[in-house]
VOPAGU-2260 file (C-alpha; in pm, 1 decimal, decimal comma):
REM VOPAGU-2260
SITE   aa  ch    i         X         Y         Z
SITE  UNK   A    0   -9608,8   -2818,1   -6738,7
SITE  UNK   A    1   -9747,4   -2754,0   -6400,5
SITE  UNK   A    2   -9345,6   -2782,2   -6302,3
SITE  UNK   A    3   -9179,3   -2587,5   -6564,4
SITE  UNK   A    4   -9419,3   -2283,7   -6461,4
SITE  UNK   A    5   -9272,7   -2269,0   -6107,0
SITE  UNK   A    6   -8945,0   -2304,3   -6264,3
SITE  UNK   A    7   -8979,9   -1996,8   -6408,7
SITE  UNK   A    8   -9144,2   -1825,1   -6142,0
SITE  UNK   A    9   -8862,3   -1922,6   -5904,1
SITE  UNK   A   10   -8600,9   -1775,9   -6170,7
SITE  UNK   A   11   -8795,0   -1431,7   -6165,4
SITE  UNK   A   12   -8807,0   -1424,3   -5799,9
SITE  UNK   A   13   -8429,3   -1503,6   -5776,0
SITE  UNK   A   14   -8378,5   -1220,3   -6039,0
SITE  UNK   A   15   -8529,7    -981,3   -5859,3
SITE  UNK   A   16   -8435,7   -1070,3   -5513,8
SITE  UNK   A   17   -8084,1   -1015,7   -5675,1
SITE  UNK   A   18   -8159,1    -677,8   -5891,7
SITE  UNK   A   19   -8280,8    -542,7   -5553,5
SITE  UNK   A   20   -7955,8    -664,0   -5371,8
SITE  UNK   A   21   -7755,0    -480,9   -5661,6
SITE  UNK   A   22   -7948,0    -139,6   -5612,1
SITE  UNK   A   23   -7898,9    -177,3   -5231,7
SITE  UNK   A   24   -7536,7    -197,3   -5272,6
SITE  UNK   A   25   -7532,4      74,2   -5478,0
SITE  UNK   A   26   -7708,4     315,3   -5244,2
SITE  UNK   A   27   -7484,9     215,1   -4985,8
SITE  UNK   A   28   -7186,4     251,3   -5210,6
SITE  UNK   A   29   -7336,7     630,9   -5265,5
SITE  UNK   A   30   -7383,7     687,3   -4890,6
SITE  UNK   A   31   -7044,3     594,9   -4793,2
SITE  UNK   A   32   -6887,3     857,5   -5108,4
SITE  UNK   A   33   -7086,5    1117,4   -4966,8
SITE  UNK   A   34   -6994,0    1052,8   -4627,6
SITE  UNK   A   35   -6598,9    1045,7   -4749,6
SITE  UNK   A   36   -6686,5    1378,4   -4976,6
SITE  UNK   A   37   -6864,4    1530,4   -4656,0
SITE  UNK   A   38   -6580,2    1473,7   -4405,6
SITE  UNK   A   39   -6291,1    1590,2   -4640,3
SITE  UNK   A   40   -6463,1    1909,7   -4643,5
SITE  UNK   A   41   -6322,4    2166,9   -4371,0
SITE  UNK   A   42   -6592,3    2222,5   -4120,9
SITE  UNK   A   43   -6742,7    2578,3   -4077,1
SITE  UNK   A   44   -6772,8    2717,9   -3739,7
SITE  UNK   A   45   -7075,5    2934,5   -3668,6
SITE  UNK   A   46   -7002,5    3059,9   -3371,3
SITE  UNK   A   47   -6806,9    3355,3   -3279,5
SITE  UNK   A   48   -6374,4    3302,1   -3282,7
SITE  UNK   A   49   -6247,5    3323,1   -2949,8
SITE  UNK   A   50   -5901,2    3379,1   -2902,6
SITE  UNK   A   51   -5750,1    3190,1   -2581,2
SITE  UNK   A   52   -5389,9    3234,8   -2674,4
SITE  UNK   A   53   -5242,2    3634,6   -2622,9
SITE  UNK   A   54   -4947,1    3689,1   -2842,9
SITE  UNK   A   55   -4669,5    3716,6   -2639,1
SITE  UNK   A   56   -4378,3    3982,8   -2685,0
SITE  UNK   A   57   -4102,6    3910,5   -2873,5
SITE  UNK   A   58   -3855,4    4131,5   -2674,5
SITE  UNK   A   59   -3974,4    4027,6   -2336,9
SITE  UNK   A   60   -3704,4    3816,1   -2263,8
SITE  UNK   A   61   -3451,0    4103,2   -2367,7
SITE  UNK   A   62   -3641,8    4387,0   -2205,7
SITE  UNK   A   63   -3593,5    4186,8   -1852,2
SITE  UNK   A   64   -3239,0    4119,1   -1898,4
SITE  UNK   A   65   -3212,3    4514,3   -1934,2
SITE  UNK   A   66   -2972,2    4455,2   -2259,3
SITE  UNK   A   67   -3269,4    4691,1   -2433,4
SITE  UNK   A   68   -3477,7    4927,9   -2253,2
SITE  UNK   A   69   -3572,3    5183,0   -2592,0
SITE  UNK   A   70   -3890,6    5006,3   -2616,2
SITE  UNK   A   71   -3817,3    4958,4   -3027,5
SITE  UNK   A   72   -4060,1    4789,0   -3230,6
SITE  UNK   A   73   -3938,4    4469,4   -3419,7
SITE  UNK   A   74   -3811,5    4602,1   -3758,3
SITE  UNK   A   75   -4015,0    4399,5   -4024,1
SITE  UNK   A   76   -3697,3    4456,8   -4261,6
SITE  UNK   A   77   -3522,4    4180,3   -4439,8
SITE  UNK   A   78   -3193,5    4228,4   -4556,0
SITE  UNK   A   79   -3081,2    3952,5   -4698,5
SITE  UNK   A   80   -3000,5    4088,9   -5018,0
SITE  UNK   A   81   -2807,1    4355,8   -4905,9
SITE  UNK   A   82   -2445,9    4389,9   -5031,5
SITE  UNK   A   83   -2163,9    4342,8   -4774,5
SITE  UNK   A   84   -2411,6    4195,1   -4509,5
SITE  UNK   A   85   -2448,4    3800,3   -4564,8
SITE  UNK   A   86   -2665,9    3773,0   -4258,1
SITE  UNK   A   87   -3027,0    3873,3   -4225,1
SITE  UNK   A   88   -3077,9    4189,3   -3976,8
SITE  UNK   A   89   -3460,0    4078,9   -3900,0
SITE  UNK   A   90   -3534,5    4170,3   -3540,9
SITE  UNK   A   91   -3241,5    4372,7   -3444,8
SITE  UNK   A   92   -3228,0    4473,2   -3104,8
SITE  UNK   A   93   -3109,9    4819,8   -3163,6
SITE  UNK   A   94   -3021,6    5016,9   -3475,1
SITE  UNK   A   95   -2659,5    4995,7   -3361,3
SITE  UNK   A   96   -2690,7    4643,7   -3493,5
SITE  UNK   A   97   -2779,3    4731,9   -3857,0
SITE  UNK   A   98   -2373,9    4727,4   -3832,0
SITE  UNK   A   99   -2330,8    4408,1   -3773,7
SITE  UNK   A  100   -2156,5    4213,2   -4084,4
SITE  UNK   A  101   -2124,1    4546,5   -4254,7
SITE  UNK   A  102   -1717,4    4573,4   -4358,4
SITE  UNK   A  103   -1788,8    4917,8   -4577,7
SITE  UNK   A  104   -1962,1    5236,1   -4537,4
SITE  UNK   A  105   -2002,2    5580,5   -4748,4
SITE  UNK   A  106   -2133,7    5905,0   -4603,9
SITE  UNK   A  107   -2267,7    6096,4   -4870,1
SITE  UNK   A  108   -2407,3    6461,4   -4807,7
SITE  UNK   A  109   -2786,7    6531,3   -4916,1
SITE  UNK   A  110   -2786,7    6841,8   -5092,0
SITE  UNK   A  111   -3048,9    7035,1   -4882,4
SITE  UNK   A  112   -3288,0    7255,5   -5109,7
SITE  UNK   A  113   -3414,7    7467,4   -4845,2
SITE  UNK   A  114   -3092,1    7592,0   -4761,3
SITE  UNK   A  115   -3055,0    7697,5   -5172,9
SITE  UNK   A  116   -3422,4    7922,8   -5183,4
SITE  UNK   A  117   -3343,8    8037,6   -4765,3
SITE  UNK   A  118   -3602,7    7831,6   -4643,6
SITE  UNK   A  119   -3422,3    7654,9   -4369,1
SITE  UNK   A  120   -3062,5    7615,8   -4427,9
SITE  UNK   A  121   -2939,2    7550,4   -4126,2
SITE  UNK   A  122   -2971,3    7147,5   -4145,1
SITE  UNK   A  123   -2739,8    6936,4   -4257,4
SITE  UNK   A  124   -2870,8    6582,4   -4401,8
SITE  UNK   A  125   -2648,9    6287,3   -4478,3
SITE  UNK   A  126   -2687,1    5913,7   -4634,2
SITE  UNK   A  127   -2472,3    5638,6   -4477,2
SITE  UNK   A  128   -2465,5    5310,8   -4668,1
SITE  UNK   A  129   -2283,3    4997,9   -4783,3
SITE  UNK   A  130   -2114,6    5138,9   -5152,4
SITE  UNK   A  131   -2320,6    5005,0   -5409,8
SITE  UNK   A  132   -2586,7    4904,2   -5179,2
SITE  UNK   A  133   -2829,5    5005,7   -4947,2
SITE  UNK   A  134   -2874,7    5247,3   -4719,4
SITE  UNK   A  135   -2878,7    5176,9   -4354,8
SITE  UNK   A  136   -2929,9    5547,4   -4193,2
SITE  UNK   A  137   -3027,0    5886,6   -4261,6
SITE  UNK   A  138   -2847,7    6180,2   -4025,8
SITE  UNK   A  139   -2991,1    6472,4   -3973,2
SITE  UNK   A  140   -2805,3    6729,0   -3795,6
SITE  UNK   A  141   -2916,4    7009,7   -3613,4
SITE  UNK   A  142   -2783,5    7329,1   -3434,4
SITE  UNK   A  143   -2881,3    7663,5   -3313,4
SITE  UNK   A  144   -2907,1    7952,8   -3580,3
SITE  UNK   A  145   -2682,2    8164,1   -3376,6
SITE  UNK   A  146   -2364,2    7898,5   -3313,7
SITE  UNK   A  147   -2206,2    8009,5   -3642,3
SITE  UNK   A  148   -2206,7    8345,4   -3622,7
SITE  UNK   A  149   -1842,1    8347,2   -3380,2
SITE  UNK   A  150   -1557,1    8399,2   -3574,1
SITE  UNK   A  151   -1264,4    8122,4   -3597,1
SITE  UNK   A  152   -1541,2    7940,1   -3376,8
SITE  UNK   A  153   -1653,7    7557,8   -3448,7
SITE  UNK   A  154   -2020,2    7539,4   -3332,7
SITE  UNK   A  155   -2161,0    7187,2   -3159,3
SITE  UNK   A  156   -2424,1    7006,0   -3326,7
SITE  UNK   A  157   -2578,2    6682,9   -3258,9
SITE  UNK   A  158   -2660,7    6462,6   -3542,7
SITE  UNK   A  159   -2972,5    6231,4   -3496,8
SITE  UNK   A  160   -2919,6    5856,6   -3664,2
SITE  UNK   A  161   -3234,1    5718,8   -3796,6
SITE  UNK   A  162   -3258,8    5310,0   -3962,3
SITE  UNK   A  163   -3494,7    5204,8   -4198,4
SITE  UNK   A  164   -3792,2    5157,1   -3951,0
SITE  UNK   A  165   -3770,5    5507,6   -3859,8
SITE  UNK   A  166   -3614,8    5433,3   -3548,8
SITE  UNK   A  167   -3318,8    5651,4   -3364,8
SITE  UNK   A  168   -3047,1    5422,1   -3362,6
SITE  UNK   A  169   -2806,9    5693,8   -3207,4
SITE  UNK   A  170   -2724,7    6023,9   -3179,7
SITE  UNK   A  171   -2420,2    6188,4   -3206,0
SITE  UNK   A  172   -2299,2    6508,1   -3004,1
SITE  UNK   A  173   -2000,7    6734,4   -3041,4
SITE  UNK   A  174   -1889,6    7072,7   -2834,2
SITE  UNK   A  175   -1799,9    7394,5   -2924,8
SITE  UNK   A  176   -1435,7    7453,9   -2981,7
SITE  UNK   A  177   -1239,3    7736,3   -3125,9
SITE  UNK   A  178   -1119,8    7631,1   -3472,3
SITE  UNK   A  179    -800,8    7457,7   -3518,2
SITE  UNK   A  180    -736,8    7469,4   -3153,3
SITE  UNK   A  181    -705,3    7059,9   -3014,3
SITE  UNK   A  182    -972,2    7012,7   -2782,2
SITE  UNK   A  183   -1307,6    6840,4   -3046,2
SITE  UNK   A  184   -1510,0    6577,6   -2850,2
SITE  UNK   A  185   -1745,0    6405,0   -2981,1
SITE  UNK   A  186   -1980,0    6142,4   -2806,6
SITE  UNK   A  187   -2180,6    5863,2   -2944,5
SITE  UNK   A  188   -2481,7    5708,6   -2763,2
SITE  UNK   A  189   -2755,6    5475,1   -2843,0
SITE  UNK   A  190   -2968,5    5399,1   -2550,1
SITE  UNK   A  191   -2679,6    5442,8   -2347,4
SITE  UNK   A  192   -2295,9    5556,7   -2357,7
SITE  UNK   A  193   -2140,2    5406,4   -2638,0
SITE  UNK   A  194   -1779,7    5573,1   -2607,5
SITE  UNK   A  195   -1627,6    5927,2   -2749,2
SITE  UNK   A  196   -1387,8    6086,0   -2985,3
SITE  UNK   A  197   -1140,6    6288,2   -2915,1
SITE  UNK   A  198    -881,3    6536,3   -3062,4
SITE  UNK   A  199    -525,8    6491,5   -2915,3
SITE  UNK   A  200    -253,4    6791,2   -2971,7
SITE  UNK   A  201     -58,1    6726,9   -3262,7
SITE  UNK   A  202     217,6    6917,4   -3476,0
SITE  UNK   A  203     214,3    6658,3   -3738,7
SITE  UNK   A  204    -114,1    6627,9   -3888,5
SITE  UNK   A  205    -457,6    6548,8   -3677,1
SITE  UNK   A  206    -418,1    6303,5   -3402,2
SITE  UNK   A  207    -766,6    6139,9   -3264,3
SITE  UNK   A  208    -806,8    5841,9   -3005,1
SITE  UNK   A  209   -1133,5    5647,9   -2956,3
SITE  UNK   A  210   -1231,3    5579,5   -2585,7
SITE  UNK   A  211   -1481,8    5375,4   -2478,7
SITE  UNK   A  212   -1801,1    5491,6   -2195,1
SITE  UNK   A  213   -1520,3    5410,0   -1909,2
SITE  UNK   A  214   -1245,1    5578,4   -2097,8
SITE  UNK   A  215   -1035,8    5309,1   -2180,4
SITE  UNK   A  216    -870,8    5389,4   -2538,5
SITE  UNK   A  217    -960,3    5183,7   -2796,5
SITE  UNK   A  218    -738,0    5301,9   -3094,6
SITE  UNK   A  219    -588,1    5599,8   -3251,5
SITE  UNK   A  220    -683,7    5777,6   -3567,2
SITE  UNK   A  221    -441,0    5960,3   -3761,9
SITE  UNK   A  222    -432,6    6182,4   -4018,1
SITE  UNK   A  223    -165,8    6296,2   -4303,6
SITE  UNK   A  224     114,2    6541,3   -4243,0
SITE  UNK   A  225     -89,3    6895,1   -4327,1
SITE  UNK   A  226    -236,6    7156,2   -4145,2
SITE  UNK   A  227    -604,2    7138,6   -3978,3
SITE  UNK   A  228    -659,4    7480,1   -4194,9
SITE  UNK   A  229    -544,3    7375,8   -4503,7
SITE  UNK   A  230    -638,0    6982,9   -4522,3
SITE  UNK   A  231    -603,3    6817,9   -4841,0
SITE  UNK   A  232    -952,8    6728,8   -5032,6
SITE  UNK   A  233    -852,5    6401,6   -5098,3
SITE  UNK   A  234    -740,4    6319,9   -4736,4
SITE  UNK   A  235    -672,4    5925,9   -4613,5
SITE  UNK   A  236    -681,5    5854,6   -4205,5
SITE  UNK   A  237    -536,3    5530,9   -4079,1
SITE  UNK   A  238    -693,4    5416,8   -3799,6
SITE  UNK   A  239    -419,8    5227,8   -3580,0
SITE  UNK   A  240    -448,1    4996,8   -3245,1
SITE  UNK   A  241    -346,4    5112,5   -2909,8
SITE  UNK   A  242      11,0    4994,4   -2945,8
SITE  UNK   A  243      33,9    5099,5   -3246,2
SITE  UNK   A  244     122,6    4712,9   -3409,8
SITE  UNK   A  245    -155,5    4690,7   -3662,7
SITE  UNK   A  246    -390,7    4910,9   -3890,7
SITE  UNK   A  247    -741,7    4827,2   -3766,9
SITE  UNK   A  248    -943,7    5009,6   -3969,3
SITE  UNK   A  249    -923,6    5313,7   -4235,4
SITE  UNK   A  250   -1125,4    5639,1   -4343,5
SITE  UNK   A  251   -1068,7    5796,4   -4690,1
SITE  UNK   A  252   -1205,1    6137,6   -4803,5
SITE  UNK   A  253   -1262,2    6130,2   -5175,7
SITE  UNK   A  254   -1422,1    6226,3   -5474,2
SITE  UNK   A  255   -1675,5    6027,2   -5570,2
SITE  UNK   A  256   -1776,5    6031,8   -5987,9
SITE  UNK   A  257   -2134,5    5859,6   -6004,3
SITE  UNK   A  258   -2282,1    6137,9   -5787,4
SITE  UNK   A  259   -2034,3    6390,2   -5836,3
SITE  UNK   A  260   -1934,0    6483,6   -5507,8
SITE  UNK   A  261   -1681,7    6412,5   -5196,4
SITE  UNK   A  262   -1829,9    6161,9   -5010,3
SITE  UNK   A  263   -1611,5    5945,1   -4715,0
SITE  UNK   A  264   -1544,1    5590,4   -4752,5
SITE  UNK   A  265   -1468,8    5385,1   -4396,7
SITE  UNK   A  266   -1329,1    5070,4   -4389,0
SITE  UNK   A  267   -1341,0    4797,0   -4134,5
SITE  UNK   A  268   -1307,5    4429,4   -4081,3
SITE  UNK   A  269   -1654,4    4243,7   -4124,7
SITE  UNK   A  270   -1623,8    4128,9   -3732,0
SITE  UNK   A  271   -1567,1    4461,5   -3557,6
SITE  UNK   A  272   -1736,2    4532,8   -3247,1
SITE  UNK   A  273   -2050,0    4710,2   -3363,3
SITE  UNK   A  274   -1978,4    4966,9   -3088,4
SITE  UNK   A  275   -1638,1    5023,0   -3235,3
SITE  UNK   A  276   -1775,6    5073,9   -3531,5
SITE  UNK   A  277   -2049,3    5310,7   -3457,5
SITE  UNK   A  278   -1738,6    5518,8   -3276,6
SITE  UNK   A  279   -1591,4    5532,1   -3582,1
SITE  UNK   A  280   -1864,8    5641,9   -3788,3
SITE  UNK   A  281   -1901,0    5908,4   -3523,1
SITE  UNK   A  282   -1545,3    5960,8   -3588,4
SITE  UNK   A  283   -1589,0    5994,7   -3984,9
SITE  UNK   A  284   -1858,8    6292,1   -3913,0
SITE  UNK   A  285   -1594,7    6445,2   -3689,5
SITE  UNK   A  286   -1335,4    6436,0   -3946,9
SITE  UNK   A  287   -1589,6    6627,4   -4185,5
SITE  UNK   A  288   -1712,0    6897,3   -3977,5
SITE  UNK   A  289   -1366,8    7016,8   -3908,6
SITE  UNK   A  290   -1216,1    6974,8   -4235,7
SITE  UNK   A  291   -1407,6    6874,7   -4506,1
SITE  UNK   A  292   -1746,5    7060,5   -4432,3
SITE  UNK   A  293   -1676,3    7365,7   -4691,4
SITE  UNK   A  294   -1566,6    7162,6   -4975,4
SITE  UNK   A  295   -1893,6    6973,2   -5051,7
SITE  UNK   A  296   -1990,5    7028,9   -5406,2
SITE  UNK   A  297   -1741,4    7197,4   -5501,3
């Protein structure tokens, strides 16, 4: 009797000793969840940030190599969808470069409302983009109130070239000439000398060759068999190489029906040197201030 009691006892004790092993293992099994739960959480820093790394400038590199002194901003502009330019512009290191994998290019003339109520009339505003697509610059020209008031006289003007950032990408200068006299030069510059324009003496239709800033022709631009005074409104230039062996590029004056107006169309080949080609976009605003600059809207 005396035997089975201590049996029993000896059972409880066992039960418990292992009950209380159990709960032990399940408070440790707790502690190390929480510790797991606690360290997956990010820790949060009380004290104040300190930055120890400056940001450095993206253009440094560039600046000291003196390939861009204009001080320009980085151009937060993506333009990957843009139609006619595959590549992405991001970063450009001058506007000049918005040119870059760009093989088309209308100028179409911003009809200025100031000029129609004689507010301020005497500046001309123009759209150059990629047909169909974006636009890459916005020209503004300017001249003096007084420069048109010579008769038979072609005034200069300069127009200002501004890219989507709001950045001058270049600017564009002409001199005064008498009209329909040879003589027109026109210079293109970014943040320095890009090349010039200019108007050779010609019987047969205009004659034009493109020098660069050392004045080493580049090509020849010619235009059809009329006269400066009486140019046709739907006018084609062919834009020929120094020997005269190829057609580089080409610049057509016509009418254009979604926005019901002349506009010019230039044509080049997708890897152009973008200095070439912003000399012949100089060239294309050239070709409409001595020709084509009454016929707009009509």
């Amino acid at each position: 009797m005396i035997e089975n009691h201590l049996n029993v006892q000896y059972r409880g004790e066992i039960i418990r000793l292992l009950s209380l092993t159990h709960i032990i293992f399940i408070i440790n099994g707790n502690m190390e969840l929480e510790e797991q739960e606690r360290s997956s959480i990010p820790p949060v820093f009380q004290g104040p940030i300190v930055i120890t790394v400056q940001p450095q400038e993206i253009f440094s590199v560039v600046l000291q190599s003196g390939e861009n002194n204009s001080g320009r901003r980085p151009i937060p502009i993506s333009t990957m969808d843009w139609i006619s330019t595959p590549r992405s512009q991001l970063n450009v290191l001058s506007g000049t470069h918005f040119l870059a994998g760009v093989e088309q290019l209308e100028i179409q003339r911003i009809i200025n409302f100031n000029g129609l109520f004689g507010l301020s009339g005497n500046k001309k505003q123009y759209r150059v983009k990629v047909p169909k697509g974006e636009t890459i610059f916005l020209a503004t020209e300017s001249r003096a109130d007084n420069e048109e008031s010579y008769i038979c006289r072609v005034a200069d003007f300069t127009l200002i070239f501004l890219d989507q950032a709001g950045e001058t990408a270049f600017v564009i200068k002409k001199n005064p000439v008498w009209k329909y006299m040879p003589g027109p030069k026109l210079t293109v510059s970014s943040t320095d000398l890009i090349g010039s324009v200019e108007q050779n003496f010609s019987i047969l239709g205009p004659s034009f060759t493109v020098y660069d800033p050392s004045r080493k022709p580049l090509c020849n631009i010619y235009g059809p068999n009329a006269c400066s005074c009486c140019m046709y409104k739907e006018s084609q230039f062919q834009i020929i190489s120094i020997d005269g062996s190829h057609q580089m590029a080409s610049l057509m004056h016509q009418w254009n029906n979604t926005i019901h107006d002349y506009t010019f169309l230039l044509t080049f080949p997708l890897d152009l040197d973008i200095r070439l080609k912003s000399l012949l976009l100089g060239a294309s605003f050239l070709m409409e201030h001595l020709y084509f600059e009454n016929v707009k809207g009509t």
